[in-house]
N, C-alpha and C positions, 0 to 999 in steps of 0.2 A: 504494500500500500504506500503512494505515495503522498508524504508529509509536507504541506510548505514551513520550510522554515523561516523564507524573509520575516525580516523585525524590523521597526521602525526606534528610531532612538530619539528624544527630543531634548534640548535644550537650550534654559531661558538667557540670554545675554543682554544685559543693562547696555542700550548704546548713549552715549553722551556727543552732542552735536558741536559745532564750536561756537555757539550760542550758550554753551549748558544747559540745553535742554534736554531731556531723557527721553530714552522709550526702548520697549523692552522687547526684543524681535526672539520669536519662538523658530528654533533651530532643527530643521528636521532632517537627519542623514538615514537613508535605506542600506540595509546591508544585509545579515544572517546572524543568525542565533548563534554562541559562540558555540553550543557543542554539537553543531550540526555535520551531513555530509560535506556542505559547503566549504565548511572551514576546514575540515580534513584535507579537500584541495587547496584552500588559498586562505592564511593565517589570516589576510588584511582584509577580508570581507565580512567582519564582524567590528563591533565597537569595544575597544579592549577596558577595563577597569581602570586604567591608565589615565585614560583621554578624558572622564568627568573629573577628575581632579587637577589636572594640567589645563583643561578648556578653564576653568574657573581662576586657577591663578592665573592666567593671564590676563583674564579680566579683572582683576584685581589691583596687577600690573600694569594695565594698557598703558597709560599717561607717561611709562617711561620704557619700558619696554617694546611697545607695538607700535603707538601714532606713529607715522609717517617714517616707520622704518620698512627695510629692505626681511622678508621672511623666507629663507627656506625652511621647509619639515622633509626630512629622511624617514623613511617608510611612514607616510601620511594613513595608510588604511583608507578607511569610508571619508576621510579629512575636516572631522570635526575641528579639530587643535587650528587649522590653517582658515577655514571657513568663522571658526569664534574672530580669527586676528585680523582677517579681511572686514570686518563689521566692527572693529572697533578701530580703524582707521589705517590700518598698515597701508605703506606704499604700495608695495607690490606683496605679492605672494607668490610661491612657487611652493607645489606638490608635489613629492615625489613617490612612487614605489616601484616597484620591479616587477610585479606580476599582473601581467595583464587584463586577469577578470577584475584584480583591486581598482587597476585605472581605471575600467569600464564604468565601475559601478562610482570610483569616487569623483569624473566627470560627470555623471549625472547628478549626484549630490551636490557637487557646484554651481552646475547649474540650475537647480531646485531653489538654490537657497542666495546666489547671490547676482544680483541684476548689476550687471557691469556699467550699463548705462547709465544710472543715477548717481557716479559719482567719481571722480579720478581716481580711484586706487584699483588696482588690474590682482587678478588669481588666473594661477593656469597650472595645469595637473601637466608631467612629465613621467616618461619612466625611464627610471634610473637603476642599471644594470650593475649589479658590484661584482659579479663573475666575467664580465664585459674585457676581456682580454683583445689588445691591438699591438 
């Protein structure tokens, strides 16, 4: 019998404007349940325990850590961590993983969750090979 294991993951991020004005944008990244088939093939298709507590210190941090700085993430996953940094001002952002259904799915999560066009700061998913011999 077959089970869907997709899981939806939400989380809430305080954005502060350069007004200071607030408002609180609900963060939704799609992935898989962590001890599914899924994950048995590709580790980054779930949202690891890691990332609720790193997404939140950076929001914590934003004001010196994130505004209008430069972000790479090394194995981004479904890319909560990089999508929180993107909304709370970074310059740019870059996403990285190595396995290709990761990218698949944390491209679409990007684009779910953050509209390029309302505002100067860019995110773009890559994959980043570390067996990559030349």
């Amino acid at each position: 019998k077959d089970t869907d294991s997709s899981q939806d993951f939400h989380f809430e991020v305080v954005v502060n404007d350069d007004d200071n004005n607030t408002t609180t944008k609900t963060i939704r990244v799609s992935g898989y349940e962590l001890y599914s088939d899924e994950t048995a093939k590709s580790t980054g298709v779930t949202l690891w325990e890691g990332s609720i507590p790193l997404a939140k210190y950076i929001q914590t941090q934003s004001s010196t850590i994130i505004r209008n700085k430069q972000i790479l993430e090394l194995g981004a996953g479904l890319g909560l961590c990089g999508i929180v940094a993107y909304h709370l001002g970074a310059q740019n952002v870059v996403l990285t993983d190595g396995d290709t259904n990761t990218l698949k799915q944390m491209r679409y999560n990007v684009k779910k969750n953050c509209n390029s066009g309302s505002s100067n700061n860019t995110i773009s998913c890559q994959q980043l090979l570390w067996t990559d011999k030349k």
